[in-house]
C-alpha positions in Angstrom: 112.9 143.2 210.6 110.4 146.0 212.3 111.0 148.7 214.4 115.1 148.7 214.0 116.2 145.7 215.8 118.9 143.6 214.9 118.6 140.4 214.1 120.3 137.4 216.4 121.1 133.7 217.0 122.1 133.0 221.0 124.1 129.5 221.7 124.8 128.5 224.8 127.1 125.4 226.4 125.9 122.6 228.0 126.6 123.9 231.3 126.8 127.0 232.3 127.8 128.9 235.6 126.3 131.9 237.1 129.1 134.0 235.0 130.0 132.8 231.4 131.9 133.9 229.0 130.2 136.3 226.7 131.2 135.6 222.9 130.1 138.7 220.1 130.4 137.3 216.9 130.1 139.9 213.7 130.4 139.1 210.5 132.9 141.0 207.9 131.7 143.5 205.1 131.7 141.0 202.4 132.1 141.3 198.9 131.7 137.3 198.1 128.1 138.1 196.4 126.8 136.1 198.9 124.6 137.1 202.4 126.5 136.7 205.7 125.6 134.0 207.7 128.5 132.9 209.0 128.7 134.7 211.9 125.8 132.4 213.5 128.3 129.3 212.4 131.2 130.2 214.2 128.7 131.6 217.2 127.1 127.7 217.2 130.4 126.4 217.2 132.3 128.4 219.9 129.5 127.6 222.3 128.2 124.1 221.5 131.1 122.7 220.2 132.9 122.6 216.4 131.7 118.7 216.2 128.8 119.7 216.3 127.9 122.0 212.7 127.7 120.3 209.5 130.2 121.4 207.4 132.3 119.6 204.0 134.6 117.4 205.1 137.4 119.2 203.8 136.9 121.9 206.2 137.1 119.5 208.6 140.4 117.8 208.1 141.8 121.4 207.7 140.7 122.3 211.1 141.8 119.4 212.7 140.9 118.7 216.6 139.1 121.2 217.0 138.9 123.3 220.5 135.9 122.8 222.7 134.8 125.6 224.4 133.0 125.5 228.0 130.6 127.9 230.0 130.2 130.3 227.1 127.5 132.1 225.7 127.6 133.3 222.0 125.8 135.0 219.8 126.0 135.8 216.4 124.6 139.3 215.2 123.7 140.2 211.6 125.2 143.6 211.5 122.1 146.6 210.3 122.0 146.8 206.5 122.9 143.7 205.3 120.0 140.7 204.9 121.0 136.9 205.8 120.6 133.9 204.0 117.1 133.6 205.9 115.9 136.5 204.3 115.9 138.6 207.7 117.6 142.1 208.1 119.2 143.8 210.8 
């Protein structure tokens, strides 16, 4: 990343009015070993729906129904310092 930006996935409903709902999703500090990316995840499945994402199937029957979100914009942001699983860095 050049010039000190951060780095950021947008997700938007399928419909949206002239005001949505803005979702900020950051991740945590970590400490699993592993980059943060989940953050962009939960950003993709607040706005476009939890169906939607692959994820195990275990998760899945733990969540449940999931709730469906409408008129929202989210977006996930890789907070500076850390590097994603792309390789990018805020």
């Amino acid at each position: 990343m050049v010039g000190g930006q951060l780095k950021t996935k947008l997700y938007k409903s399928n419909t949206l009015s002239e005001n949505p709902v803005l979702v900020v999703v950051l991740h945590g500090d970590g400490g699993s070993g592993r980059p943060p990316s989940s953050q962009y995840k939960l950003a993709q499945g607040i706005a476009e729906g939890f169906d939607k994402l692959e994820m195990p199937e275990r998760l899945r029957r733990i969540m449940g129904d999931p709730i469906t979100f409408h008129d929202v914009v989210a977006v996930g942001i890789l907070r500076p310092g850390y590097t994603d699983r792309d390789g990018d860095t805020s």
